[in-house]
C-alpha positions in Angstrom: 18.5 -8.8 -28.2 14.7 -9.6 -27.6 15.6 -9.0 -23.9 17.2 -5.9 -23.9 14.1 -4.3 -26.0 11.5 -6.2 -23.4 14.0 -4.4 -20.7 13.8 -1.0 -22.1 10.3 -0.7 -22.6 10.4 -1.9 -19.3 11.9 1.2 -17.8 10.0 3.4 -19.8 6.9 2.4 -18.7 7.5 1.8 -15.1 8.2 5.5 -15.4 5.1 6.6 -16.5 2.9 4.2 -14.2 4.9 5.6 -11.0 4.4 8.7 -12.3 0.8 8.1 -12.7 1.3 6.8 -9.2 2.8 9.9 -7.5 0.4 12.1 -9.1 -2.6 10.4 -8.9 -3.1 11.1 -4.8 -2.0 14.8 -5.3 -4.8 15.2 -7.5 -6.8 13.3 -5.1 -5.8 15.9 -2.2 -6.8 18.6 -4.4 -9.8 16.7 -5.4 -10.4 16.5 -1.3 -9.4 20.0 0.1 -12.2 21.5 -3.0 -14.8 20.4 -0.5 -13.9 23.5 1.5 -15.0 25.7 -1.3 -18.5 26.8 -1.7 -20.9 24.5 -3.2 -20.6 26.4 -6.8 -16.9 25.9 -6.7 -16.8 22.8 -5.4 -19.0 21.4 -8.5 -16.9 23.5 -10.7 -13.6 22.3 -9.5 -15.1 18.2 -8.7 -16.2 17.9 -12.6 -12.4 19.5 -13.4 -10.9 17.0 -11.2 -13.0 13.7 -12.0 -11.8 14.8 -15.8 -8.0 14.7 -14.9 -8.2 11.7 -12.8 -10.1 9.6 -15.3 -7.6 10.9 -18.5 -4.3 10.2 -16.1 -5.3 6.6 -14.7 -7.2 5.7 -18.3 -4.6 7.1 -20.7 -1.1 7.0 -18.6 -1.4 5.1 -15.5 -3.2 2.2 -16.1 -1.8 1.3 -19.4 1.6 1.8 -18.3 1.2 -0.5 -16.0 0.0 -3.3 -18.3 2.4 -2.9 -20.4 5.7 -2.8 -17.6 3.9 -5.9 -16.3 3.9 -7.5 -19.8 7.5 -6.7 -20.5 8.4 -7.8 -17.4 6.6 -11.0 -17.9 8.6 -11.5 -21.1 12.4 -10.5 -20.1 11.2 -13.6 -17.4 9.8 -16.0 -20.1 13.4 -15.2 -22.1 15.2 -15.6 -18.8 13.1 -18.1 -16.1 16.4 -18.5 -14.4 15.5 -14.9 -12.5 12.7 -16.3 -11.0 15.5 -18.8 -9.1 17.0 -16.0 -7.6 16.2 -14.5 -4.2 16.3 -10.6 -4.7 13.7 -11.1 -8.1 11.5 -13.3 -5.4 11.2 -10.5 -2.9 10.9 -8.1 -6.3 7.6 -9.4 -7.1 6.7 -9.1 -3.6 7.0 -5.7 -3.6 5.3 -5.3 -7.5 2.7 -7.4 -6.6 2.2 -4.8 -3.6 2.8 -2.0 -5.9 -0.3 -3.4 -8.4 -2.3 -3.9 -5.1 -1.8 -0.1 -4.3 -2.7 0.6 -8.2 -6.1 -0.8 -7.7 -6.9 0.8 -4.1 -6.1 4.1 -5.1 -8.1 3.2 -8.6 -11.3 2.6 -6.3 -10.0 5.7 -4.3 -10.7 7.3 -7.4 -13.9 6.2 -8.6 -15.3 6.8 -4.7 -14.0 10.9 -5.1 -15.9 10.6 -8.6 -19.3 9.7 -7.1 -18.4 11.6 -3.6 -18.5 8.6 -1.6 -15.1 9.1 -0.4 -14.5 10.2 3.3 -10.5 10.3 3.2 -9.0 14.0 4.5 -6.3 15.3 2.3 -3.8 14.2 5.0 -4.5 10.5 4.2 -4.1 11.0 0.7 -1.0 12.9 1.4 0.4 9.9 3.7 -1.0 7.3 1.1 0.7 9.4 -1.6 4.2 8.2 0.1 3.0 4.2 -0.3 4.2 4.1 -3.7 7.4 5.9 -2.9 8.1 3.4 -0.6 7.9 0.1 -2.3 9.9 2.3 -5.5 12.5 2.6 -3.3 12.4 -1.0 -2.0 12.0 -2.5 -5.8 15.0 -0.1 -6.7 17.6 -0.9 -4.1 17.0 -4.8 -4.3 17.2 -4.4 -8.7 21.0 -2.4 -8.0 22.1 -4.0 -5.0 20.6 -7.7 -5.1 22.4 -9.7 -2.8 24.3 -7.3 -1.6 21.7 -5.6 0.2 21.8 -6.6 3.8 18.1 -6.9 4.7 18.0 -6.4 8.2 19.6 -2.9 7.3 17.3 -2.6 4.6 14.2 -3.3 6.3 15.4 -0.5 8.7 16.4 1.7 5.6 12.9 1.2 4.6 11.0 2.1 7.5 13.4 4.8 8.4 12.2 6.6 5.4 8.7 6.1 6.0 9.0 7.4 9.4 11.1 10.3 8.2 8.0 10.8 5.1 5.2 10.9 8.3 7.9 13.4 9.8 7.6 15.4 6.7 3.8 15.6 6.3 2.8 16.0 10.0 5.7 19.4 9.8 3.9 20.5 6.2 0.1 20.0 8.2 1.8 22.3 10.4 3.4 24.7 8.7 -0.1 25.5 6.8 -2.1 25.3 9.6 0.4 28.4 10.9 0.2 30.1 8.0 -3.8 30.3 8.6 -4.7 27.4 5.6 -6.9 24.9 6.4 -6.0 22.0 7.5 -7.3 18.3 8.2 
């Protein structure tokens, strides 16, 4: 019974840290194209930003990732056979990747604060689509486990990413023709 508690919090709160994960760098292209806006509106709209950024990481984000890591931590100490398994090995690959992205895009975040960042808002719009990548690699290896044929699933993987670049460098463009400004 202790399990299945430790696996629905889980769920719940790897929902809230991806979505602090998937909003985060849109607030960080926002935070980034502002600089184009003259130097009263840029403060204006920098203080605004630093504000949501700090309240979504410190109150959503980061805590929901603390607490998904410590029910995950739990569900394993209740079931250490997992850790035998291959498809919950190559899982924590990906987490551990996913906690490495959480703290890049947490320094990301503090550099914007003190405007030391030099990232365009196409980089944050590409960096955005890390963290929908390894979601989609941690999801397909938790449904399909072994059944998942990795060679195709490598390919699955990239394929997507490749088809995400697609998408970005065809939004650039489609802005850039209606007259925005671009990077």
């Amino acid at each position: 019974m202790l399990y299945l508690y430790a696996k629905a919090i889980h769920v719940i709160f790897v929902i809230c840290w991806m979505a602090g994960l998937f909003y985060m760098p849109r607030l960080f292209v926002y935070h980034t194209e502002a600089k184009q806006k003259s130097d009263v509106e840029y403060q204006v709209l920098h203080k605004q930003f630093v504000i949501m950024e700090n309240r979504l990481w410190w109150v959503i984000t980061t805590p929901a990732m603390y607490i998904a890591v410590f029910s995950a931590l739990t569900m394993l100490y209740i079931n250490p056979a997992l850790l035998s398994t291959g498809w919950m090995q190559i899982k924590l690959c990906f987490v551990a990747a996913l906690i490495v992205y959480h703290f890049i895009s947490q320094r990301l975040m503090h550099q914007l604060r003190d405007e030391q960042c030099n990232w365009t808002s196409s980089q944050f719009r590409l960096w955005n689509e890390v963290s929908t990548l390894i979601l989609f690699a941690i999801v397909f290896l938790v449904i399909l486990k072994s059944a998942l044929g990795w060679v195709f699933g490598v390919l699955g993987i990239f394929g997507l990413g490749i088809l995400l670049m697609i998408l970005v460098k065809l939004y650039k463009k489609y802005r850039k023709n209606k007259g925005e400004q671009v990077d």
